[in-house]
C-alpha positions in Angstrom: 11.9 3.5 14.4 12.8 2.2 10.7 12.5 -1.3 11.8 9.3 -0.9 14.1 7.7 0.3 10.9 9.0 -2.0 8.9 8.3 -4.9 10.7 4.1 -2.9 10.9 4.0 -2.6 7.4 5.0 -6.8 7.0 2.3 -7.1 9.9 -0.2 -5.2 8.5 0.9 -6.8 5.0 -0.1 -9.9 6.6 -3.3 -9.5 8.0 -6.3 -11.0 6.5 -8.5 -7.8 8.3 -6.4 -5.6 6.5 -7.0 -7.0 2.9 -10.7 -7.7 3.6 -11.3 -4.3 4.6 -9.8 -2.5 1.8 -10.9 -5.2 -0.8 -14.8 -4.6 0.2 -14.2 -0.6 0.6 -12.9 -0.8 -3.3 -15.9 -2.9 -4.3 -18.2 -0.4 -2.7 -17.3 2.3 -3.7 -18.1 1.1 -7.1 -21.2 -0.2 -6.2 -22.5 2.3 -4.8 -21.2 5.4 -6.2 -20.9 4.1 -10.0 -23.2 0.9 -10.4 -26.2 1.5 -8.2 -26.9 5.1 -9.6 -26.2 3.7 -13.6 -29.2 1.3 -13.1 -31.1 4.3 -11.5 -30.3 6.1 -14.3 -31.3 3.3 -17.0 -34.4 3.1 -15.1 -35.6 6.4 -15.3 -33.8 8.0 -18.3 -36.8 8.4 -20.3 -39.2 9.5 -18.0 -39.9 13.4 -17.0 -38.2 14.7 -14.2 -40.3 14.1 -10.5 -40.2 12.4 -7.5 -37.3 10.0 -9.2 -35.2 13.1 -9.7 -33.3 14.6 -12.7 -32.3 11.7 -15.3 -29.5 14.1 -16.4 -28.2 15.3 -13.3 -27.6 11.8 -12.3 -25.5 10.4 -15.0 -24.1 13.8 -14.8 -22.4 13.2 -11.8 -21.4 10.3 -12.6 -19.0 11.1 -15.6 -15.3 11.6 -15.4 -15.5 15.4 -14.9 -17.6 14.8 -11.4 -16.4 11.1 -10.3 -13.7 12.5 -8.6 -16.2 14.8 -6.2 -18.6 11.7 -6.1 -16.2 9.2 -5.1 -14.9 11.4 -2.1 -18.7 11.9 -1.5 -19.2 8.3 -0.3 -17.1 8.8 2.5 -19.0 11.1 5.2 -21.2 8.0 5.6 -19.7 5.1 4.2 -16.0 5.4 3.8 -15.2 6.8 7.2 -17.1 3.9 8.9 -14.7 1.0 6.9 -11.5 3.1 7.6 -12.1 3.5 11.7 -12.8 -0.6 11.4 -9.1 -0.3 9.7 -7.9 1.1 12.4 -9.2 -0.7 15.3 -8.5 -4.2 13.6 -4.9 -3.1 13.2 -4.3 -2.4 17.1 -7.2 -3.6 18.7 -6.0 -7.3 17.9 -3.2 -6.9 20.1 -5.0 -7.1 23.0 -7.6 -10.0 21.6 -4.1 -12.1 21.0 -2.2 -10.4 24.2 1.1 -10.0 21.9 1.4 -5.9 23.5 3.9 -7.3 25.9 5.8 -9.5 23.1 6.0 -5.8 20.9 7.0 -3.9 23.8 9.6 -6.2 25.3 11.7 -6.0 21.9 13.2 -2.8 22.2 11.7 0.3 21.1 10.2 2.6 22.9 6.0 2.4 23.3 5.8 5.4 21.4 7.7 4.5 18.5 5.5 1.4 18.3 2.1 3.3 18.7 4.2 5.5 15.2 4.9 2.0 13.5 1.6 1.4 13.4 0.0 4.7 12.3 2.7 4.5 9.7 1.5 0.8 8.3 -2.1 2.7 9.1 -1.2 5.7 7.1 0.8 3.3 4.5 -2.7 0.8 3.7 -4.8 3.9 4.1 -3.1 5.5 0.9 -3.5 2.2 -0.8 -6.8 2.3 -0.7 -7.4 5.5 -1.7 -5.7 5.5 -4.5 -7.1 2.1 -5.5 -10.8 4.1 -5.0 -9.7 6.5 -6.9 -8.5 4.1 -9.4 -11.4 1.7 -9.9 -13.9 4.9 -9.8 -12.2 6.6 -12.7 -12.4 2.8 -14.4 -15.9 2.6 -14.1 -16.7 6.6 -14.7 -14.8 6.2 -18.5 -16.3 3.0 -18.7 -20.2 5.0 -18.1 -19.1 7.4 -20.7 -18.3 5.0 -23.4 -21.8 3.0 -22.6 -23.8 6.3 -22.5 -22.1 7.8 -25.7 -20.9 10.8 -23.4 -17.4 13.0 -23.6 -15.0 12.5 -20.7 -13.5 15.2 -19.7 -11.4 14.3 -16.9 -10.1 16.9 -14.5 -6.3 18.3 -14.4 -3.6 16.7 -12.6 -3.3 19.0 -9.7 -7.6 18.3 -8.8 -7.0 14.3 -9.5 -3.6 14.8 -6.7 -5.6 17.2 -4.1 -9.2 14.2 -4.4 -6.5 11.7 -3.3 -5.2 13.8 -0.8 -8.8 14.7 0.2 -9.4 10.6 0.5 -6.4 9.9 2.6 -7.1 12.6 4.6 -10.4 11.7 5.9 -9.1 8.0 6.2 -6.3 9.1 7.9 -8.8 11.0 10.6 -11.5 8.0 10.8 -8.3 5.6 11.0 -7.0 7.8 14.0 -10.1 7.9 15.8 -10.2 3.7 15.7 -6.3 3.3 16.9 -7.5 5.3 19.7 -10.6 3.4 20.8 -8.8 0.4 20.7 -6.3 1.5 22.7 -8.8 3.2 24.8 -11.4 0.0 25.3 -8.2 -2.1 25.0 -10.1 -4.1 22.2 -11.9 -4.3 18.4 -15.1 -5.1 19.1 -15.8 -2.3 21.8 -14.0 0.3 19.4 -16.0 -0.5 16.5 -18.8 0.1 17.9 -18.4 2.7 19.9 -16.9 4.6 16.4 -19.6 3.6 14.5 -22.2 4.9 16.9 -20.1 8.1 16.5 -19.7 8.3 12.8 -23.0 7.0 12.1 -25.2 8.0 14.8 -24.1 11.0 16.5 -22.8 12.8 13.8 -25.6 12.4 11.9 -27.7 13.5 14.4 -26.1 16.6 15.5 -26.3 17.5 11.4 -29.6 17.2 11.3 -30.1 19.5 14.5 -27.7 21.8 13.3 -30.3 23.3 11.0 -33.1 23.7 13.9 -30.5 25.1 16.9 -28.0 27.4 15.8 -25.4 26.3 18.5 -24.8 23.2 16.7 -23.4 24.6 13.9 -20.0 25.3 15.2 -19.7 21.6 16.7 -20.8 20.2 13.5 -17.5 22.3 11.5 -15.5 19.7 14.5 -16.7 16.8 13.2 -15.9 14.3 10.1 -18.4 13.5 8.6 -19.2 17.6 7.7 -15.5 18.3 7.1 -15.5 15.4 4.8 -18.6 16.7 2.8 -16.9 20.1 2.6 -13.9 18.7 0.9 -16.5 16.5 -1.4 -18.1 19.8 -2.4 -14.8 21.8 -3.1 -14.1 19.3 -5.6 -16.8 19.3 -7.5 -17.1 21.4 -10.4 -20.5 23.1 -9.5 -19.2 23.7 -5.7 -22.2 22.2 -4.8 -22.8 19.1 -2.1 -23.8 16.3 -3.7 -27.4 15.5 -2.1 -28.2 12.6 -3.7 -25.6 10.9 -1.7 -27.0 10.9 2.6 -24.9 12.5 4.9 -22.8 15.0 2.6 -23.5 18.4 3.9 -20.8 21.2 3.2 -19.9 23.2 6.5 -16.8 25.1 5.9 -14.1 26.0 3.1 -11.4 23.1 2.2 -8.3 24.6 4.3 -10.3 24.9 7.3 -11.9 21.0 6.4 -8.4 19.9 6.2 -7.2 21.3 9.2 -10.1 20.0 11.5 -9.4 16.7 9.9 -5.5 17.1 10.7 -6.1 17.5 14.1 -8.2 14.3 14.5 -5.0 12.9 13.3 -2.2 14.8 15.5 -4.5 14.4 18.3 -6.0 11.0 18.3 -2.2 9.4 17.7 -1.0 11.6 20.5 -3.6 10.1 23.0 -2.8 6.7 21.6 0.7 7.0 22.4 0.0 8.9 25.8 -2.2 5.8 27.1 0.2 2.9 25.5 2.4 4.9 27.7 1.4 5.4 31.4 -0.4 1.9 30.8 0.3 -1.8 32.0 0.0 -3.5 28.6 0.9 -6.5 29.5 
């Protein structure tokens, strides 16, 4: 099992997908949760509060007391979406290159290669999130400085449980695209396919869930939701941050984190089940 991951991670380590991936995530991030809502703010900072919103409450968040909850706010609708493309780049081009039979033929069993890669997953995924986290608290001291603004930046345990929070819901998105790549034996097929999910149907079944009351229970199951109730237990006010679509707070932060565990525990497991009973050759 050591060197199946090993040789993952120097795999993984490799891949152009991989670096591009996390590279634009990181970039972002920034742009959108710090840059994009600092020129909305320069733009309407003197001008009474209307249609435009709250001048305040949007360099507010912004700040190094609520980037934390912001930056884990981008990824209902945005972060998920680049972390399932993760994952289905870093098994479904197996099959586009047909080197399954090559990994198999080594040595290991077919589960402990389905683990080597959701280990090099798991190991990129927490690269990224701490480089998120990273570059967001850059740019929120950086805000504070240009704005003339105290930084009060949260505690060590909060800045430890955002990361966790990040990898967590990458970790679930990342699950869900080894399995459709494993599923539709293929990257393009699995992208889309997740993205249709993440970005479509969950959306949608959010939206509903406010008009048919049997849709509330599915939408706790899904993780876009659980990933705005995390976003929300970590901000200061304990309030979902609207301005940012898709965040909508469902359920407290242990049950969040166990919904999202599952995805994890049971996507993997059907990854490995099918790698298993299948001709991957």
């Amino acid at each position: 099992m050591n060197g199946v991951l090993r040789a993952e991670l120097l795999s993984t380590r490799k891949r152009p997908g991989a670096w591009i991936i996390g590279g634009a995530w990181v970039a972002l991030s920034v742009a959108f949760g710090m840059a994009v809502p600092y020129i909305i703010w320069l733009a309407i900072r003197n001008k009474p509060i209307g249609s435009s919103g709250d001048p305040e409450e949007l360099i507010n968040g912004l700040l190094p007391d609520k980037f934390l909850s912001g930056t884990v706010s981008l990824y209902p609708m945005f972060g998920s979406a680049l972390m399932l493309i993760l994952g289905a780049v870093l098994v479904g081009g197996e099959h586009r290159w047909g080197t399954w039979g090559t990994l198999l033929v080594q040595g290991p069993s077919r589960t402990s290669v389905v683990l080597g890669k959701a280990g090099a997953a798991a190991a990129a995924s927490l690269c990224i999130s701490v480089l998120v986290v990273v570059v967001g608290a850059g740019a929120s001291a950086l805000i504070a400085a240009l704005t003339g603004r105290p930084a009060h930046w949260p505690d060590t345990a909060t800045l430890l449980a955002g990361i966790g929070a990040i990898w967590l819901i990458s970790m679930a998105a990342t699950s869900l695209g080894i399995f459709l790549a494993v599923l539709l034996r293929g990257t393009g097929a699995a992208i889309g396919v997740g993205l249709l999910w993440l970005l479509a149907v969950e959306n949608l079944v959010s939206g509903l869930a406010g008009i048919l009351s049997a849709l509330k229970g599915v939408q706790k199951l899904l993780i876009g939701p659980c990933a705005g109730s995390l976003a929300t237990a970590l901000d200061p006010s304990g309030k979902p941050n609207t301005s940012i679509p898709g965040v909508v707070s469902v359920a407290g932060p242990l049950t969040a984190s166990i919904v999202l565990a599952a995805y994890v525990v049971v996507f993997l497991g059907l990854s490995a089940l099918l790698v298993s009973r299948r001709d991957m050759t």
